[in-house]
C-alpha positions, 0 to 999 in steps of 0.5 A: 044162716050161720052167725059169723061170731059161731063159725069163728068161735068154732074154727077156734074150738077145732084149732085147739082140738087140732093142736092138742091133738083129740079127737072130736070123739075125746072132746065129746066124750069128755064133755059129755055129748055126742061128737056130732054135736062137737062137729056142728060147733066146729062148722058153727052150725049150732051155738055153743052155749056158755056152759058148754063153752066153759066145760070145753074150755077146762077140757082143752086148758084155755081160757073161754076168751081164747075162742074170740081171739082174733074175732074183731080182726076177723070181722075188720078184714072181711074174713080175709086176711090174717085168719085166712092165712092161719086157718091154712097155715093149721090146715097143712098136715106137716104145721099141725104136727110141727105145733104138736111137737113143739107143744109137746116139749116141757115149757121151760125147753119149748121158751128157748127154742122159740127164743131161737125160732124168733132169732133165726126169722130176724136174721132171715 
């Protein structure tokens, strides 16, 4: 039986890969596995270890604590609420390109542009 902290740790490992844009190919390849190995982390099937964690982690540029983020909500809501509504929010094709491109943007023009996406849902 999965673990709900797994499955959390492994929608967050595909969340990110999502947003980078790799494939689960390219993040197995980087961190040295087979990709059916990234897939069983991602459904949280098999546990990631903590140094697989860390080697993940440095290839896709987050802190480890990135991948509980969210894990105490999740638990509180009974795996509802607010995650369910941003695993459908990541799951649309037209969001996820949305997150690539503004990711894509240099930092200092992807902060004004939030500071504007934040002004016009205020004034909505």
């Amino acid at each position: 039986m999965k673990h709900p902290v797994d499955v959390h740790v492994g929608k967050r490992i595909r969340h990110r890969r999502w947003m980078v844009g790799m494939t689960q190919q390219q993040l197995a390849e980087k961190v040295g596995i087979k990709f059916q190995q990234i897939q069983k982390y991602e459904t949280g099937m098999n546990r990631v270890s903590a140094s697989r964690l860390w080697d993940i982690s440095e290839t896709m540029d987050v802190p480890i604590s990135f991948f509980f983020e969210g894990l105490e909500e999740d638990e509180k809501a009974g795996k509802k609420a607010k995650n369910a509504v941003q695993g459908d929010i990541l799951a649309d094709k037209e969001a996820l390109e949305l997150v690539r491109s503004y990711y894509a943007i240099p930092e200092n023009q992807r902060r004004r542009l939030f500071d504007l996406a934040r002004v016009l849902s205020d004034a909505a």
